[in-house]
N, C-alpha and C positions, 0 to 999 in steps of 0.2 A: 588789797582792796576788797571791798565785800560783796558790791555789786552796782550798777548803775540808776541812779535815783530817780533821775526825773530827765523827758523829751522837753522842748519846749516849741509850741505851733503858737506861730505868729497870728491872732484873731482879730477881726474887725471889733468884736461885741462879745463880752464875757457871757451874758447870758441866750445869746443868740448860737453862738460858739459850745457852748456849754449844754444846749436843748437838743444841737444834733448829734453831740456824741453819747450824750443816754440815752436820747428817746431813737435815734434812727442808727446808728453804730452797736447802741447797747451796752458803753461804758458807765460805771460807777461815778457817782460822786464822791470824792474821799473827803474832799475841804472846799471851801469859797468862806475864804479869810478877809474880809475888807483891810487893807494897810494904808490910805489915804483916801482922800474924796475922790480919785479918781482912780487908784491903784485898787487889785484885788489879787487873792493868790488863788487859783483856783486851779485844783486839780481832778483828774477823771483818770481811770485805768477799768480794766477789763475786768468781770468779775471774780473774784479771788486769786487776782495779780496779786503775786509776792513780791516783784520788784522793781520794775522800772513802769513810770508813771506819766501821764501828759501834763503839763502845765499850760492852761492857755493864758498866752500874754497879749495883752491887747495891744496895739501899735500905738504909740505917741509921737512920732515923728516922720515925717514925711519918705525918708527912706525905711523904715518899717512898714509904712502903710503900703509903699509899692514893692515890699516883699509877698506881703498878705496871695497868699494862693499859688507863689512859687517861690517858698522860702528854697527850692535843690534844683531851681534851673530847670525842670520837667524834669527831672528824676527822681523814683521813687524815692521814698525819701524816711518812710516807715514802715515797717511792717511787723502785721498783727496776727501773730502764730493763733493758730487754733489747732484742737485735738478733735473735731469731726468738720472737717470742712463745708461738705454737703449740708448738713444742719444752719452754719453761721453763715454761710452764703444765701442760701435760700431766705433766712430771718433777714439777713441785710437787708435782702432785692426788696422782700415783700415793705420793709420800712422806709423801702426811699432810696438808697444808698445806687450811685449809678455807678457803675463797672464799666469799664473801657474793652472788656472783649470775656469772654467764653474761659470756662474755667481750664488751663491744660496743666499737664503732665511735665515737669523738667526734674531731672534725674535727680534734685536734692527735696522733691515734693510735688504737693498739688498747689496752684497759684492763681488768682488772678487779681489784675490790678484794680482798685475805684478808686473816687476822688472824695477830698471832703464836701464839705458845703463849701469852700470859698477854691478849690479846686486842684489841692494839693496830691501828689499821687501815694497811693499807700498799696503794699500787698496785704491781701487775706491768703494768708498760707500754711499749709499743714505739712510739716517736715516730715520725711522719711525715716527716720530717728526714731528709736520707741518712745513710743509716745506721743510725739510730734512738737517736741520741745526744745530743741536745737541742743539739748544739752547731751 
């Protein structure tokens, strides 16, 4: 296998979904493909992501829509490597993005966790790894 293609976060509103991961996270738009009058494929990933991507799907059904903000049960559920942590922490805060606590130290990085817009948990973290790439 070559690599992992695409996440998928369960969203109220494509374009509502869609405005806080470029304009307040600072993800990419790669696609927003309409497939029906109410379907759309829309995807978003960090700037010059080589490989694994978000997809946001919108909920259509009542147990979907009460997944919306805790598709992992309050466990985090994503996480979004960075190679200067101090940098994309600080860009988050100033655009919005709420963090659940103070950035710290754990022996495979630097970490802390926020939420999306609809309240999902994700880490911003920078691997001890060269580079800070897990790889």
């Amino acid at each position: 296998m070559v690599h992992l293609g695409q996440v998928t976060v369960v969203v109220r509103d494509y374009d509502e979904a869609g405005a806080f991961y470029h304009d307040v996270v600072g993800f990419e738009l790669l696609e927003d493909t309409r497939i029906d009058e109410g379907k759309r494929w829309v995807v978003v990933a960090p700037p010059d992501a080589r490989e694994t991507a978000v997809l946001l799907a919108r909920a259509v059904t009542g147990g979907q829509e009460a997944r919306i903000g805790d598709q992992t049960r309050g466990r985090v559920g994503w996480f979004l490597n960075t190679d200067v942590f101090d940098r994309d922490y600080a860009r988050m805060r100033a655009a919005g993005v709420v963090f659940e606590e103070a950035p710290r130290q754990e022996p495979y990085g630097t970490v802390a966790v926020f939420r999306d817009l609809y309240g999902n948990r994700w880490d911003l973290i920078q691997l001890r790894r060269p580079g800070g790439t897990g790889r």
